[in-house]
MIDREN-244856 format. One line per field, with one value per residue: chain; x, y, z of N, C-alpha, C in turn; residue number from 1. Coordinates in steps of 0.2 Angstrom, whole numbers, plus 2048, in hexadecimal, padded with zeros to 3 digits. Example, Ala and Ser with C-alpha at 12.3 -4.5 7.8 and 13.67 -1.06 7.14 Angstrom:
mol	c(A A)
n_xx	c(842 840)
n_yy	c(7E4 7F5)
n_zz	c(827 823)
ca_xx	c(83E 844)
ca_yy	c(7EA 7FB)
ca_zz	c(827 824)
c_xx	c(842 840)
c_yy	c(7F0 800)
c_zz	c(827 827)
seq	c(1 2)
***
This chain:
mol	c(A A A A A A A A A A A A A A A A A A A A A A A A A A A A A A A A A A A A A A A A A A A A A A A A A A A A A A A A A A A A A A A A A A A A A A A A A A A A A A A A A A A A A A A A A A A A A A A A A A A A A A A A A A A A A A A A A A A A A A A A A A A A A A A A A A A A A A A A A A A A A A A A A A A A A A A A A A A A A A A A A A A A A A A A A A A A A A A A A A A A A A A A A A A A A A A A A A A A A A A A A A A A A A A A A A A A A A A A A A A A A A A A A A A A A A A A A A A A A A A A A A A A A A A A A A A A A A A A A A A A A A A A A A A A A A A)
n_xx	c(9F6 9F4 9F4 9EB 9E2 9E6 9E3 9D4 9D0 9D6 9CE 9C0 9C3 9C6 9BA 9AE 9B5 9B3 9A3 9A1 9A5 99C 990 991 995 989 980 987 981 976 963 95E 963 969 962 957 958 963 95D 951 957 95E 954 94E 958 955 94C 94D 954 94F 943 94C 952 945 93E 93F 937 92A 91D 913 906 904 90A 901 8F4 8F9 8FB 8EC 8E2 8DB 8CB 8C6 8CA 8C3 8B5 8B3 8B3 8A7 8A0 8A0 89E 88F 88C 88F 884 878 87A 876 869 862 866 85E 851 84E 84F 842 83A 83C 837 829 823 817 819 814 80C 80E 804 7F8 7EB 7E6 7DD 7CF 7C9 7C4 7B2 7AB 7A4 791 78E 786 77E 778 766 75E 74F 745 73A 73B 73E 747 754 75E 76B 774 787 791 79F 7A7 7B2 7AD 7B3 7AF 7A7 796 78A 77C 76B 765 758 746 73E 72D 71F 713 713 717 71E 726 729 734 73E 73D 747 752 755 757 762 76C 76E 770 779 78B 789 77E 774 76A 75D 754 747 744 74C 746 737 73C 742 734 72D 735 736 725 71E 715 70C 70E 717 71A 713 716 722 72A 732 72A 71C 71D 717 708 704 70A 700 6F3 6F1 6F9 6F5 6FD 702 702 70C 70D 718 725 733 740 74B 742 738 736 73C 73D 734 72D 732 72E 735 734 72D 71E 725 730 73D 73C 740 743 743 748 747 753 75B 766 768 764 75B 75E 760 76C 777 775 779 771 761 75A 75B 751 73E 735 728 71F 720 71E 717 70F 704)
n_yy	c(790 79E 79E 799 7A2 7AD 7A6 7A5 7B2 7B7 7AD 7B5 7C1 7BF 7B8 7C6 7CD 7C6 7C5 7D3 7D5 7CE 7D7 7E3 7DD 7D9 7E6 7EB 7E7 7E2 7E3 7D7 7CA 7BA 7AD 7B1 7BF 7BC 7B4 7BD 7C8 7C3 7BF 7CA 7D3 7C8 7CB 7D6 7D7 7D0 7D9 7E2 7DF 7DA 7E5 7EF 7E7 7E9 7EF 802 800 7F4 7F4 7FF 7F8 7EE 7F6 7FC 7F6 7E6 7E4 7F0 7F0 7E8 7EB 7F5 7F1 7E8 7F3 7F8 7EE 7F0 7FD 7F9 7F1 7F7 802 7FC 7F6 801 805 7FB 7FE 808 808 7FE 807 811 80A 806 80E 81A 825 835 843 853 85E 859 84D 83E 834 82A 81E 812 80B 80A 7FC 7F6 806 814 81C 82E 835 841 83E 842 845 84B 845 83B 830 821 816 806 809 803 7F9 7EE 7E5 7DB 7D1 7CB 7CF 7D8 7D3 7D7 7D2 7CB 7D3 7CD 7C8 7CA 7C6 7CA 7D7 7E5 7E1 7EC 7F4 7EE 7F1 7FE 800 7FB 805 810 80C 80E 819 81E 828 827 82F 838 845 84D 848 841 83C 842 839 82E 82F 831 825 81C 823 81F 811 811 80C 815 823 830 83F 83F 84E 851 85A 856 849 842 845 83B 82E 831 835 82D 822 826 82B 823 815 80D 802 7FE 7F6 7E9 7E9 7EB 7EB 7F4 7E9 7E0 7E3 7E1 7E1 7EF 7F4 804 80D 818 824 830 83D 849 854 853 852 848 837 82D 81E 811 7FC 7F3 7E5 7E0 7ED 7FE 80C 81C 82D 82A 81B 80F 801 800 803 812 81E 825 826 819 81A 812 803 805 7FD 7FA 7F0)
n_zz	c(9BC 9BC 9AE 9A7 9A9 9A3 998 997 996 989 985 986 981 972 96F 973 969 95C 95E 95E 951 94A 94E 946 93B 937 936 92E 922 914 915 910 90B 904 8F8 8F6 8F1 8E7 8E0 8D9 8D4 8CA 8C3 8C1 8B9 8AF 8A7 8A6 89A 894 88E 88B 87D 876 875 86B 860 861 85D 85F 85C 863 870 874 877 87F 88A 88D 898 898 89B 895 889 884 886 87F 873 873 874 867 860 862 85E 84F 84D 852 845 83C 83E 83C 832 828 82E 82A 81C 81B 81E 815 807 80A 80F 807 7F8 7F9 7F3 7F6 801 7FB 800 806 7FB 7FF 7F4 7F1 7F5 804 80C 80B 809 804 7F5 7F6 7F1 7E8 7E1 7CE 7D4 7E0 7EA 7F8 7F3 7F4 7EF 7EE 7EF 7E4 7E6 7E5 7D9 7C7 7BF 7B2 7A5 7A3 79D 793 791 783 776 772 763 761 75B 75A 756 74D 73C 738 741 745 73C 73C 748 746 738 744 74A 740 73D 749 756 75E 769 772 76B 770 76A 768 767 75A 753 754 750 742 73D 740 738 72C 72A 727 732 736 72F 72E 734 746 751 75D 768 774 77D 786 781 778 77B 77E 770 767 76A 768 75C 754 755 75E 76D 77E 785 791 79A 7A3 7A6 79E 795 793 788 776 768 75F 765 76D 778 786 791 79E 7A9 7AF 7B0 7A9 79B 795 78B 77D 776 76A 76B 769 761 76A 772 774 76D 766 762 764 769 775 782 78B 794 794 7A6 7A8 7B1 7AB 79F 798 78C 77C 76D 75C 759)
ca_xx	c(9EF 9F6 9F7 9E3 9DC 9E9 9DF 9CF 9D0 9D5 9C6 9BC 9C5 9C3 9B0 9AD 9B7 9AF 99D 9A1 9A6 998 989 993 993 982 97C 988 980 96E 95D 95C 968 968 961 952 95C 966 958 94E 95D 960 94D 94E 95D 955 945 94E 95A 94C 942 951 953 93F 939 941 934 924 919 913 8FF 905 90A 8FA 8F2 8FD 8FB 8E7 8DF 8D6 8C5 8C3 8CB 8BA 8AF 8B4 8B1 8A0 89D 8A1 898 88A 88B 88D 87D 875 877 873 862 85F 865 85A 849 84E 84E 83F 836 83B 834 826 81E 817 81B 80C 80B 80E 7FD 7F1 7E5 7E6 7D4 7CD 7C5 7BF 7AE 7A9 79F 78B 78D 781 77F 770 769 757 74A 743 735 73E 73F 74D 753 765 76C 77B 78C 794 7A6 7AA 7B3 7AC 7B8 7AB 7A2 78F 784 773 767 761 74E 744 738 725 71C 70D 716 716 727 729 72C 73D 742 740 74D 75C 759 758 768 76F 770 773 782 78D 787 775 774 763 758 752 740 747 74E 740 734 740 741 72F 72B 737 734 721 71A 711 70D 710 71C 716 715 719 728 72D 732 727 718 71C 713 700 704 709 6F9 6ED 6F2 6FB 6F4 700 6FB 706 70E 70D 71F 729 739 742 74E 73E 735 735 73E 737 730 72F 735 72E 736 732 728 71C 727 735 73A 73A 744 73F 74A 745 74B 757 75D 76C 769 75F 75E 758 764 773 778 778 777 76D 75B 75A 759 749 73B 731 71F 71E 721 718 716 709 700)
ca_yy	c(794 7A4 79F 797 7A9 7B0 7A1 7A8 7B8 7B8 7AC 7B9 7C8 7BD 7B9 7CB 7D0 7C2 7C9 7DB 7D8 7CA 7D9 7E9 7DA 7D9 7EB 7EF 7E1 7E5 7E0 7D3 7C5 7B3 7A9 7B4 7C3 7B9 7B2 7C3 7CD 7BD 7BD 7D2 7D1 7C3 7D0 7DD 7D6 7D0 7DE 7E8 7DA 7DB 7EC 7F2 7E4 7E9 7F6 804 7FE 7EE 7FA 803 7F2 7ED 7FD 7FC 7F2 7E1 7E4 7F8 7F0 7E2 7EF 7FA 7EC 7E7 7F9 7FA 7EB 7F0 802 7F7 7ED 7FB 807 7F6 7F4 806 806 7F8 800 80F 806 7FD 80C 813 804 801 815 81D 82D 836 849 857 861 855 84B 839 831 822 819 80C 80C 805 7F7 7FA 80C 817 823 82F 83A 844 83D 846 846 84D 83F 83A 828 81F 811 806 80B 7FB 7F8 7E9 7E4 7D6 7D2 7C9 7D4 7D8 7D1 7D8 7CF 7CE 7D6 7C8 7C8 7CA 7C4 7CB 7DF 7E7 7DF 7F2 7F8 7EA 7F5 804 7FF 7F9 80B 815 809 80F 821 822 82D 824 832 83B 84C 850 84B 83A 83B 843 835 827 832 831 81D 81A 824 81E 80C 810 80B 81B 826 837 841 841 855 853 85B 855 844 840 844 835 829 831 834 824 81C 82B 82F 81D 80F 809 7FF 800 7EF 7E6 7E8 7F2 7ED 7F2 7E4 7DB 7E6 7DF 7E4 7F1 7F8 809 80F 81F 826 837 840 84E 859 853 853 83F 834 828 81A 80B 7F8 7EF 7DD 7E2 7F4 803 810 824 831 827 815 80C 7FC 7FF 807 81B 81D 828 821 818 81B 80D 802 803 7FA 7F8 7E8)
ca_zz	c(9BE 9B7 9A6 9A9 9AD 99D 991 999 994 983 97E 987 97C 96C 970 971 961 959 95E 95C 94A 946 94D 941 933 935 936 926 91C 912 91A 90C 909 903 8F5 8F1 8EF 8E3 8D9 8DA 8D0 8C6 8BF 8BD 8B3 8A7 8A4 8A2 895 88C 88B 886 877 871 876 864 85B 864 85A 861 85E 868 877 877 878 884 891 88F 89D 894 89A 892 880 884 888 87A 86D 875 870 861 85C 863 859 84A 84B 852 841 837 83F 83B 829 826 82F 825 814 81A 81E 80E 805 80C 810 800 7F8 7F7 7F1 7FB 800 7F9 802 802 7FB 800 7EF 7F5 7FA 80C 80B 80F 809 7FF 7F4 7F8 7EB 7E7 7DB 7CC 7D8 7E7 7F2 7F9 7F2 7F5 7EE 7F2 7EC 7E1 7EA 7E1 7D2 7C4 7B9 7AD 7A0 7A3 797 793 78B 77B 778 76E 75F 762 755 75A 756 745 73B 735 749 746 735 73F 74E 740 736 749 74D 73B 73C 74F 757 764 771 772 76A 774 766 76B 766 754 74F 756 74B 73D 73C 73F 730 725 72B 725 736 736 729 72F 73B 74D 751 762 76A 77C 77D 789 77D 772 77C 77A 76A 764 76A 767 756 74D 756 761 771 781 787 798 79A 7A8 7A6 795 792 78F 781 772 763 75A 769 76C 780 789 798 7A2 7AC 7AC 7B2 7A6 794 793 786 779 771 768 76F 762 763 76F 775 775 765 764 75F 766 769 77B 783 791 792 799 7AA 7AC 7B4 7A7 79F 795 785 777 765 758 756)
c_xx	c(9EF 9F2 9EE 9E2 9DF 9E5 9D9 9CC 9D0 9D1 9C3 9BE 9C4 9BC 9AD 9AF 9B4 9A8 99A 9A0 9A0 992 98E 993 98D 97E 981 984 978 968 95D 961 967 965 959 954 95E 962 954 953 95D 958 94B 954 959 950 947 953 955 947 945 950 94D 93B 939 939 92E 922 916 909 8FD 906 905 8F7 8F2 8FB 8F2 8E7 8DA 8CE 8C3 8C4 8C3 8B5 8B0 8B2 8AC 89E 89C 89E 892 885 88A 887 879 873 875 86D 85E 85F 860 854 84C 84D 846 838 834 836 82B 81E 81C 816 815 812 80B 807 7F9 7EE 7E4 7DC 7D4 7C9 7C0 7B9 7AB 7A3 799 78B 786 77F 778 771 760 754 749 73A 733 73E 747 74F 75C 764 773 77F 792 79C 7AB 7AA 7B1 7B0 7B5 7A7 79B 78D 77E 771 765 759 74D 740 732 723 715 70E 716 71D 729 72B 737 740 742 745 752 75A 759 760 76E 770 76E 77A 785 78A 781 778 76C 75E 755 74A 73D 746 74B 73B 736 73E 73B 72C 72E 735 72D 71B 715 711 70E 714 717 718 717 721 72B 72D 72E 71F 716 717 70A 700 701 701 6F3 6EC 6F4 6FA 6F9 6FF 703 706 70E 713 722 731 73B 744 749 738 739 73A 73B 734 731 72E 735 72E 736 72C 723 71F 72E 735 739 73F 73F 745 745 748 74D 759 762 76D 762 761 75A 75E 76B 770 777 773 773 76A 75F 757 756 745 737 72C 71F 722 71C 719 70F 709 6FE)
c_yy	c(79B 7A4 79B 79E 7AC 7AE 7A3 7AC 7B9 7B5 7B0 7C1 7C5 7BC 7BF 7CE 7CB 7C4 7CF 7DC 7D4 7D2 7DF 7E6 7DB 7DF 7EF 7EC 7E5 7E2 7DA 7CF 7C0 7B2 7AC 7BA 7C1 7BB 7BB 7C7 7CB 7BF 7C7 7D4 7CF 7C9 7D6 7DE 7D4 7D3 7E4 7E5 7DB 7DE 7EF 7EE 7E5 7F2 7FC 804 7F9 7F2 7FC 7FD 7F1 7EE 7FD 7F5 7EB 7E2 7EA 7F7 7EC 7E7 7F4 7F6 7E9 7EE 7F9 7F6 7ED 7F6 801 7F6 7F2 801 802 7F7 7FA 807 803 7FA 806 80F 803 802 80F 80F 803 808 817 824 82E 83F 84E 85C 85D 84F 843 836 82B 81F 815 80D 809 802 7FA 801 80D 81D 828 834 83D 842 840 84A 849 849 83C 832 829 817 80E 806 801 7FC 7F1 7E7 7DD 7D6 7CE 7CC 7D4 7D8 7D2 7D4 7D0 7CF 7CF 7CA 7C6 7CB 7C6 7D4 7DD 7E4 7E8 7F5 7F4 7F0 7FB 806 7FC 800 811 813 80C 816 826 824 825 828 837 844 850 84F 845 83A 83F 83F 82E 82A 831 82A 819 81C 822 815 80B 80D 810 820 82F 839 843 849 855 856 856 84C 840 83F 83F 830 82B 833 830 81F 820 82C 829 817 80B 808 7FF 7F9 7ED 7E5 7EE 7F2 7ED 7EF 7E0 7DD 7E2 7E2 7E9 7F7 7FF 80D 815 822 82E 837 846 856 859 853 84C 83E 82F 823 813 804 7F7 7E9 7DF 7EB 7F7 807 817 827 82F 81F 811 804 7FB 805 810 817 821 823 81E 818 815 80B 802 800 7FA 7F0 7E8)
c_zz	c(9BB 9AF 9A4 9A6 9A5 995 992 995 98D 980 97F 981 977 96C 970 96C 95C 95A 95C 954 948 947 947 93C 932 934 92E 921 91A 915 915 909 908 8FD 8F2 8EE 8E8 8DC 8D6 8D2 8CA 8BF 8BC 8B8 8AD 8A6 8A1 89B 890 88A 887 87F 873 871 86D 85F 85D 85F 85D 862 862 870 87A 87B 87F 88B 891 893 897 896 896 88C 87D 885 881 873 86E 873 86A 85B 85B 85D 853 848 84C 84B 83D 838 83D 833 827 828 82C 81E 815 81B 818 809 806 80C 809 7FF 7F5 7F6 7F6 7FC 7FF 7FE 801 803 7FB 7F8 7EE 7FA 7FE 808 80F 80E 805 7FE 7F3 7F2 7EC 7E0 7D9 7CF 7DD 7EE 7F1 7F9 7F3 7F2 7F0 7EC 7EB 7E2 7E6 7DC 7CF 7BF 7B3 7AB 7A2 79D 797 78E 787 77B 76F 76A 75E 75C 752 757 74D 742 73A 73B 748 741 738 744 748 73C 73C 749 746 73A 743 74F 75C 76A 76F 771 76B 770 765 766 75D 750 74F 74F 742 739 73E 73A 72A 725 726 72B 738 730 729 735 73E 74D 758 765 76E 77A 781 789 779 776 77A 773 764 765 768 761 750 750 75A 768 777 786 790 79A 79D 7A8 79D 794 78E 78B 77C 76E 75F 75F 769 776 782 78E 798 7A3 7AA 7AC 7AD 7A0 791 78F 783 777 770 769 768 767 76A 772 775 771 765 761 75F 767 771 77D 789 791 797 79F 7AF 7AD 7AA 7A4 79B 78B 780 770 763 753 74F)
seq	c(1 2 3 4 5 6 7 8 9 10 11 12 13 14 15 16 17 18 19 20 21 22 23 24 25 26 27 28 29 30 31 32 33 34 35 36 37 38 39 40 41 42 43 44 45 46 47 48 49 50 51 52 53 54 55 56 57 58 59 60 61 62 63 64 65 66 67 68 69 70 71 72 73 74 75 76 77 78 79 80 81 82 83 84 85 86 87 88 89 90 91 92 93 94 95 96 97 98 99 100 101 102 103 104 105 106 107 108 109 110 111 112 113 114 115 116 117 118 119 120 121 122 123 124 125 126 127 128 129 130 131 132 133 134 135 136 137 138 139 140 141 142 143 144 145 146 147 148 149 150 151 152 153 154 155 156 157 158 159 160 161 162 163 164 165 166 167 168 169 170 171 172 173 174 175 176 177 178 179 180 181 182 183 184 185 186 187 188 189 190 191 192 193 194 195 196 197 198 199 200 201 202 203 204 205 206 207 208 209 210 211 212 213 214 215 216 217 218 219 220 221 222 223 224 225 226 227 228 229 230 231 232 233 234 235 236 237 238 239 240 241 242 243 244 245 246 247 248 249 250 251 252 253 254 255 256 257 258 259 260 261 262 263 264 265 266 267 268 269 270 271)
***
């Protein structure tokens, strides 16, 4: 019985020293033990051996890289394309501007040319009335042809002989002496026999019919006088003109292919 209560006791004093030491094991120990510890250390080890190993071979633009965040390097190159395209489209409307604007004069006034269609240019008759015509806008790139004046048979031939020598010792441009040089080549012609005394050119017409016989034709427009004829335009208020038709023009002191353009008084020849 004794030696019962003796075998008692000492399981109860080892069960005590047995528990004593198992809670002081526990409280010396780390809060972290076992098979993730392990691993943990195990996998910090391997990273840190092989960053040590290929940190040397990394460059230092690779780094930057690296340490920048990925959306701000994607943001930064969506910019910068944009900045590209953006001065592209400007180059281009800047060349196309150049191109396209014209370099005018500085100070000067730019004129229009071209004149509006339905215009017109107003002016004052030697009459004083106020007449307007319209202004010709558009270009013919075919030659104007005047007609030829034909030969009346029923006219003196010596009126012809006097339109080819007026036509032979005109100028190109009128030296104011028109009714001169008409006088000149009807008396050499022989179509009259003496020089007209009038001055003014707008005299010739009663002259010629009062003085040599010439008869004054039903003909208003000049194209269609006769050869030979003899053409006298002005007023009373003017100093007139004279010129004689020829086959293709009009002839006094000078040469041209289309009649004067004062009014008319008529054509005359002798029958």
């Amino acid at each position: 019985m004794r030696g019962r209560r003796i075998f008692l006791a000492l399981a109860a004093a080892l069960v005590s020293v047995t528990f004593s030491a198992g809670t002081r094991a526990q409280g010396l120990a780390p809060s972290s033990l076992g098979g993730d510890t392990q691993s943990n250390e195990v996998t910090n080890d391997a990273v840190q051996v092989i960053t040590a190993k290929t940190e040397p071979t990394i460059s230092k633009k690779t780094r930057k890289l690296l340490a920048q965040p990925v959306h701000r390097t994607a943001e930064k190159s969506v910019h910068t394309r944009t900045l590209k395209s953006t001065s592209t489209v400007e180059k281009v409307a800047s060349r196309a501007t150049f191109t396209m604007d014209p370099v005018r004069p500085m100070e000067q006034p730019t004129v229009n040319q071209t004149a509006q269609h339905g215009s017109r240019f107003s002016f004052n008759s030697p009459q004083g009335k106020k007449e307007s015509v319209p202004v010709i806008s558009d270009y013919y790139p075919k030659r104007l042809v005047y007609p030829y004046a034909k030969i009346d048979r029923r006219i003196d031939n010596r009126l012809v002989q006097a339109a080819t020598l007026a036509q032979e010792r005109a100028h190109a441009h009128s030296r104011s002496r028109c009714w001169h040089y008409v006088k000149d080549a009807l008396l050499a012609s022989g179509v009259i026999e003496s020089r007209p005394k009038t001055e003014l050119a707008r005299d010739a017409a009663s002259e010629l019919v009062n003085n040599y016989g010439f008869k004054k034709l039903s003909i208003t427009d000049p194209f269609a006088a006769p050869v030979g004829s003899v053409l006298v335009y002005g007023t009373s208020r003017s100093v007139g003109h004279v010129e004689i038709r020829t086959k293709d023009g009009f002839v006094s002191d000078f040469r041209s292919a289309t009649p004067s353009r004062r009014p008319l008084m008529g054509v005359y020849a002798k029958l």
